[in-house]
FIKEDO-559041 format. One record per residue (C-alpha): residue number from 1; residue in three letters; x, y, z. Coordinates in steps of 0.02 Angstrom, whole numbers. Example, Ala and Ser with C-alpha at 12.3 -4.5 7.8 and 13.67 -1.06 7.14 Angstrom:
+-----+-----+--------+--------+--------+
!   k !   r !     c1 !     c2 !     c3 !
+-----+-----+--------+--------+--------+
!   1 ! Ala !    615 !   -225 !    390 !
!   2 ! Ser !    684 !    -53 !    357 !
+-----+-----+--------+--------+--------+
END
This chain:
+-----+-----+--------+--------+--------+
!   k !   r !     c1 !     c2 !     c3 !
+-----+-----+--------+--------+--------+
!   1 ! Unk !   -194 !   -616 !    967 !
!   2 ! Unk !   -140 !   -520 !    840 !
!   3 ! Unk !   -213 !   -509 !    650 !
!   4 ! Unk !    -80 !   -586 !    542 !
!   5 ! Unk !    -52 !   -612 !    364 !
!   6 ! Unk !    104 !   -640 !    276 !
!   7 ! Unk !    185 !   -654 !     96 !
!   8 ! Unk !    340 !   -760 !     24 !
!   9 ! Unk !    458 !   -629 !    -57 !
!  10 ! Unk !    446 !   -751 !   -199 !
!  11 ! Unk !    291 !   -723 !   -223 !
!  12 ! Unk !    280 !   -525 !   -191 !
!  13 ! Unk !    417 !   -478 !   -315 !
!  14 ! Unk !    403 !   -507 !   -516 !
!  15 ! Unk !    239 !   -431 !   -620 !
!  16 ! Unk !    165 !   -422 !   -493 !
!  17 ! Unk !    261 !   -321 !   -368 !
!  18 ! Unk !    156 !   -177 !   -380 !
!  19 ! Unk !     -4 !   -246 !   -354 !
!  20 ! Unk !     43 !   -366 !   -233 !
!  21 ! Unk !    138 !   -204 !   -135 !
!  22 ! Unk !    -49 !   -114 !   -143 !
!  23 ! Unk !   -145 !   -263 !    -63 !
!  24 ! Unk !    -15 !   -270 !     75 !
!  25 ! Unk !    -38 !    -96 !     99 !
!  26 ! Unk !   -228 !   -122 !    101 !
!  27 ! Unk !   -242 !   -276 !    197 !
!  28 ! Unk !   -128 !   -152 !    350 !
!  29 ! Unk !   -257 !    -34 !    333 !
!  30 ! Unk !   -130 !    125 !    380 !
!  31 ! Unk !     49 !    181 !    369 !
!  32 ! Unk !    162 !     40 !    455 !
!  33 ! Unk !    289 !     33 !    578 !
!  34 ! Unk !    429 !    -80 !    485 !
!  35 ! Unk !    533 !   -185 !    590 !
!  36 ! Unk !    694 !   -263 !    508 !
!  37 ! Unk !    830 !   -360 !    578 !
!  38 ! Unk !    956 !   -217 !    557 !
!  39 ! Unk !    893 !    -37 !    556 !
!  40 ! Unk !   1080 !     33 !    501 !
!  41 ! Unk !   1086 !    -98 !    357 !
!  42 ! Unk !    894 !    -74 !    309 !
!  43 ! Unk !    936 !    121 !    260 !
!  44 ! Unk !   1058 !     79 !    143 !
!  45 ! Unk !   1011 !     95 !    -45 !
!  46 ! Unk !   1038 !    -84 !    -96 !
!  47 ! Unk !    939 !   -142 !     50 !
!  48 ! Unk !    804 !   -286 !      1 !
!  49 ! Unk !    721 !   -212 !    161 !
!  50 ! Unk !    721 !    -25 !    104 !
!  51 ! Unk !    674 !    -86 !    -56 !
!  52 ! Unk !    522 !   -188 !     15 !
!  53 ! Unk !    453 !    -44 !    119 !
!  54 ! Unk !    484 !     72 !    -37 !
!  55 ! Unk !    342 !    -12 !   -114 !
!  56 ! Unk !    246 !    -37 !     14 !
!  57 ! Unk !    240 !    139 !     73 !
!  58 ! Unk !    326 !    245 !    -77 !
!  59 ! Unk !    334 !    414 !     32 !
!  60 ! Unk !    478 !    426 !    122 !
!  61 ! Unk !    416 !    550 !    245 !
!  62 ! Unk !    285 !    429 !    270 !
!  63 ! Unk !    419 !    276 !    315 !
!  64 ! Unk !    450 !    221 !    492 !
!  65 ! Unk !    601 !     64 !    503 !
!  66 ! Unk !    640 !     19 !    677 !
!  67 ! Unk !    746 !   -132 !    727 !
!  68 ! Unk !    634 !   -286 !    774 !
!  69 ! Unk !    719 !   -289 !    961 !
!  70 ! Unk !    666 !   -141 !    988 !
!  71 ! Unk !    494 !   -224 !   1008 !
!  72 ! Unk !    552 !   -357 !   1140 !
!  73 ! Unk !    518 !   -221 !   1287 !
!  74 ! Unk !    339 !   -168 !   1215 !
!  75 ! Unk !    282 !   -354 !   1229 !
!  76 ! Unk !    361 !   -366 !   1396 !
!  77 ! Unk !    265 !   -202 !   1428 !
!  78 ! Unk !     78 !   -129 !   1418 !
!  79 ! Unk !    107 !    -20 !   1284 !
!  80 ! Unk !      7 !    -49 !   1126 !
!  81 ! Unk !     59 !      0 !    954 !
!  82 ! Unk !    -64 !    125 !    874 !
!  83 ! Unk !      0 !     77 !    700 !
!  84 ! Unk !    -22 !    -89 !    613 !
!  85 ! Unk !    174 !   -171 !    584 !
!  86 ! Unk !    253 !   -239 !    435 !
!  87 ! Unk !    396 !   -333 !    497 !
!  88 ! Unk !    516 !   -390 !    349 !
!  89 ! Unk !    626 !   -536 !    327 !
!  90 ! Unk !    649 !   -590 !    500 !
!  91 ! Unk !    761 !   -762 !    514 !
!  92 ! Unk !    886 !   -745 !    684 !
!  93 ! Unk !    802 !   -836 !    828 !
!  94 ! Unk !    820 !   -708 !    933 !
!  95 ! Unk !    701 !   -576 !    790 !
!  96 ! Unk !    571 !   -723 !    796 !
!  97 ! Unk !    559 !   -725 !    970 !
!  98 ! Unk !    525 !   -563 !    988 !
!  99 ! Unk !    394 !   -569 !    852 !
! 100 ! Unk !    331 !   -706 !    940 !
! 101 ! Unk !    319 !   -622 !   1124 !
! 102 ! Unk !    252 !   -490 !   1043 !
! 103 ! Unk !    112 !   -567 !    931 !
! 104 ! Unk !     73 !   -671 !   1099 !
! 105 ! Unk !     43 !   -509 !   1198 !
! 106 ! Unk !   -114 !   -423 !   1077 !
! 107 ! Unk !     13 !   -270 !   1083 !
! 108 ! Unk !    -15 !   -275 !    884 !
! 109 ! Unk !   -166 !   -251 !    820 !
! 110 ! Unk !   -108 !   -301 !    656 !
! 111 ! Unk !     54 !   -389 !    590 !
! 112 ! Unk !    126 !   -435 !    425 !
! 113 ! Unk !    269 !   -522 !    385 !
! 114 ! Unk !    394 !   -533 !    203 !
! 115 ! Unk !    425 !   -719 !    220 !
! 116 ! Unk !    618 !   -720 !    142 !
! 117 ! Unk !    589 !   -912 !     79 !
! 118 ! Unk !    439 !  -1020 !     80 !
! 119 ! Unk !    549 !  -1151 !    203 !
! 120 ! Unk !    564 !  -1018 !    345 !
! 121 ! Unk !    535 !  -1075 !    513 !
! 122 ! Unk !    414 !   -910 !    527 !
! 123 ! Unk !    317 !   -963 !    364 !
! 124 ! Unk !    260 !  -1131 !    479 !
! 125 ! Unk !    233 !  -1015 !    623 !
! 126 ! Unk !    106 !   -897 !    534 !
! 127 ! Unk !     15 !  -1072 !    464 !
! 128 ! Unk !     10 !  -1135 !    615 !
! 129 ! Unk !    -93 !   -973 !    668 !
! 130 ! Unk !   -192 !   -961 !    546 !
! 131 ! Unk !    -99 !   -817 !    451 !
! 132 ! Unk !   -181 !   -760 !    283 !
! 133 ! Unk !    -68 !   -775 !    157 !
! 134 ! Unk !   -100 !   -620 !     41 !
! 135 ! Unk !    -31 !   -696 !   -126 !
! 136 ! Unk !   -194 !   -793 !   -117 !
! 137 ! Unk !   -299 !   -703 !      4 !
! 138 ! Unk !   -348 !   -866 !     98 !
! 139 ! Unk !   -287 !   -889 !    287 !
! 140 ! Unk !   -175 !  -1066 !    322 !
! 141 ! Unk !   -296 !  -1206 !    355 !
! 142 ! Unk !   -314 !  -1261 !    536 !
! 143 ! Unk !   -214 !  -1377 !    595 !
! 144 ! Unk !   -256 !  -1536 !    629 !
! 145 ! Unk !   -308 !  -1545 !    809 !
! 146 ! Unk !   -247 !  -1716 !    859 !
! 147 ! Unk !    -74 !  -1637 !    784 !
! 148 ! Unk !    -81 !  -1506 !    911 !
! 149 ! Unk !   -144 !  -1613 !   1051 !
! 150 ! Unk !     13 !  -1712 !   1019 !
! 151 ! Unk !    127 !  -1559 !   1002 !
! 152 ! Unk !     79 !  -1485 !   1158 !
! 153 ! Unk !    125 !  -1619 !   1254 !
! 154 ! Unk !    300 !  -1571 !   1166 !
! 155 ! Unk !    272 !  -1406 !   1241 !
! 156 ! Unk !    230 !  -1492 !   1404 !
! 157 ! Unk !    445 !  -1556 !   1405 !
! 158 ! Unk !    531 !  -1393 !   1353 !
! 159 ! Unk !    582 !  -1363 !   1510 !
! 160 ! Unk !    688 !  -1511 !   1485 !
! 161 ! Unk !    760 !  -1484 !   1307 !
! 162 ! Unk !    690 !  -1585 !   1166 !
! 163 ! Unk !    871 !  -1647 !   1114 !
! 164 ! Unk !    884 !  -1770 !   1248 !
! 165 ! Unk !    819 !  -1853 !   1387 !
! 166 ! Unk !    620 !  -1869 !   1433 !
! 167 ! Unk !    582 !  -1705 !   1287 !
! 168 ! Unk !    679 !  -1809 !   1166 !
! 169 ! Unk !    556 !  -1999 !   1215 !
! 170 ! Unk !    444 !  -1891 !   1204 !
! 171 ! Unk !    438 !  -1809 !   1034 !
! 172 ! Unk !    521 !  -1974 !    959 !
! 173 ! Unk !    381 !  -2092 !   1033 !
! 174 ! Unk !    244 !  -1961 !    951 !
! 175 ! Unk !    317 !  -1951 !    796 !
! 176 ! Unk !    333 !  -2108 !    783 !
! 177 ! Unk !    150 !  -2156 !    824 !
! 178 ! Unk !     84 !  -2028 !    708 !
! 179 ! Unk !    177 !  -2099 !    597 !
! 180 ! Unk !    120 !  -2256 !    599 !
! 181 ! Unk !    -58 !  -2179 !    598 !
! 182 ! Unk !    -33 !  -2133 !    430 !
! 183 ! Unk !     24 !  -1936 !    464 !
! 184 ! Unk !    164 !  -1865 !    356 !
! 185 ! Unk !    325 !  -1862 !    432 !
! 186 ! Unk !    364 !  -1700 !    381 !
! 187 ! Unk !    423 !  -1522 !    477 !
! 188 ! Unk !    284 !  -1454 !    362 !
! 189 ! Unk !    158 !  -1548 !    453 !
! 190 ! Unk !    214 !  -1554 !    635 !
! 191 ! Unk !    313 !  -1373 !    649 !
! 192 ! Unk !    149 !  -1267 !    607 !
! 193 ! Unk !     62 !  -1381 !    763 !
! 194 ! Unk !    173 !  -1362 !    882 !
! 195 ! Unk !    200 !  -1169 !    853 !
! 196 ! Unk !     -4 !  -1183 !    866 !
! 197 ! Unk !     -6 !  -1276 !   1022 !
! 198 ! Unk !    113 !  -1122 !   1085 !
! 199 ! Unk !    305 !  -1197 !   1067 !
! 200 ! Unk !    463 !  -1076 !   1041 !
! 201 ! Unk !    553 !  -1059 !    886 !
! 202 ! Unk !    711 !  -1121 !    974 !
! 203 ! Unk !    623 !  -1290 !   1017 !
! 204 ! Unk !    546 !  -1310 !    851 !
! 205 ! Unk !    728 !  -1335 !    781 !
! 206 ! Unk !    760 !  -1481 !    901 !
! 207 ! Unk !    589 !  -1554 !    837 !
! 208 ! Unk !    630 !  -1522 !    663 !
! 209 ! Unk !    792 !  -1592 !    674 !
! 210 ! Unk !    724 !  -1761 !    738 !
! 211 ! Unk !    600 !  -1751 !    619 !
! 212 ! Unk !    761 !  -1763 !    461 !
! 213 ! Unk !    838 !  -1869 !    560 !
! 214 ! Unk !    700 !  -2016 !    576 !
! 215 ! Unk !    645 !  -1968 !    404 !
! 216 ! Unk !    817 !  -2004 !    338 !
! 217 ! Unk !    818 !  -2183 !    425 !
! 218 ! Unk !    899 !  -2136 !    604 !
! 219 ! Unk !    856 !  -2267 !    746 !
! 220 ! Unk !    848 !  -2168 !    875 !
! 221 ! Unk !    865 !  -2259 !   1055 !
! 222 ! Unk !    741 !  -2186 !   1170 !
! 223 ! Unk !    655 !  -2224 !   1318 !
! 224 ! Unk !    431 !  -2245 !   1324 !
! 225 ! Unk !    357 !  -2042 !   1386 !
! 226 ! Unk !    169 !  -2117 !   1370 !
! 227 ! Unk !     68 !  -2273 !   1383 !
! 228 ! Unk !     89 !  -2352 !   1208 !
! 229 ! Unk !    -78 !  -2320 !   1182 !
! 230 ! Unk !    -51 !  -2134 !   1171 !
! 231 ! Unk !   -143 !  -2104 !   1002 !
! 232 ! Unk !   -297 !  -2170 !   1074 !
! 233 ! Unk !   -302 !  -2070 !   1219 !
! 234 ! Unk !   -250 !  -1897 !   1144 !
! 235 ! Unk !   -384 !  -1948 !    998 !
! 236 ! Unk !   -538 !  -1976 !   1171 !
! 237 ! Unk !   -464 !  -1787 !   1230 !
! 238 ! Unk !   -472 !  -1732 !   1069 !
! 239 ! Unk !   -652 !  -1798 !   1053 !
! 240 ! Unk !   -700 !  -1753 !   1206 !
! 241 ! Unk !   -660 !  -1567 !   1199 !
! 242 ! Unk !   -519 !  -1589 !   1333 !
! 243 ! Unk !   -373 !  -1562 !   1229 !
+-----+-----+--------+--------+--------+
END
């Protein structure tokens, strides 16, 4: 996998914007390739993403912007990128996906993302790796491993959706036992494990969503996935070294 490390624009800009630009640069360790979600919009002089890769790499004969698609056929390749990539402000599904793939494929030696907001589904992504986050210099905790235990068996039902049927009993039943267990019902807490345990961005939305929804009081009818005694066995694979 991929090196990653990350920083909320919130964080970048303000007194700080220069030095925080100069340990971005540092921590890349060579001129990047930037990836944006629109290369015609990006070259535009009130561009936030221009403006971003201004300070990052102030020469402009020094700036490479590409279009983050453009990477969905080198991680479905063998080629391997020779310069370190500085992908800004990615939000469409389709962007993270291919930041994903790519990631997933050691294609990148390294990778940093501008986080647009703190919320961002690819903020909980790059915790749930283990992405440094350069405002502070310290990487995103591990996550808790019974948390991704559970979230893989998430994984384990995308095939079906996660909206309905056996993926929805499934997530609902876990939640819902974690819960109980004294774990935060929160997408803070269970997004970051299930993009560790390996889940797509487009099924962390349906998880997410069912997350609000219980949180906000929804009785969701659904159907037993597991034994009820699911937290004990994913806690004897988790202490086992099986999970």
């Amino acid at each position: 996998m991929s090196k990653l490390s990350y920083m909320v624009r919130g964080d970048w800009g303000g007194a700080s914007l220069v030095a925080n630009s100069s340990t971005i640069r540092e921590w890349l360790g060579g001129l990047p390739v930037f990836a944006v979600p629109d290369v015609r919009k990006a070259v535009t002089d009130r561009s936030v993403d221009l403006e971003t890769a201004t300070f990052i790499t102030p020469a402009q004969s020094d700036r490479l912007i590409v279009s983050i698609g453009d990477f969905a056929r080198v991680a479905d390749g063998d080629k391997v990128l020779t310069r370190p990539l500085a992908v800004l402000h990615p939000r469409a599904g389709k962007d993270l996906e291919v930041l994903r793939n790519l990631v997933g494929s050691v294609q990148a030696a390294r990778v940093f993302v501008m986080v647009w907001h703190a919320s961002d589904p690819v903020r909980q992504w790059l915790d749930g790796l283990g992405a440094v986050d350069l405002a502070t210099g310290v990487p995103s905790p591990a996550v808790d491993r019974m948390l991704v235990e559970a979230a893989s068996m998430m994984v384990d039902e995308e095939y079906n959706g996660l909206s309905s049927g056996r993926g929805k009993n499934s997530v609902i039943q876990l939640l819902r036992t974690f819960s109980a267990a004294g774990y935060p019902l929160e997408t803070s807490t269970w997004l970051p494990a299930f993009f560790a345990a390996g889940g797509s961005f487009d099924h962390a939305q349906e998880v997410a969503k069912l997350v609000s929804e219980m949180k906000a009081g929804t009785k969701h009818r659904v159907e037993l996935a597991y034994r009820a005694d699911i937290l004990d066995i994913i806690r004897d694979r988790v202490g086992s070294g099986r999970a």
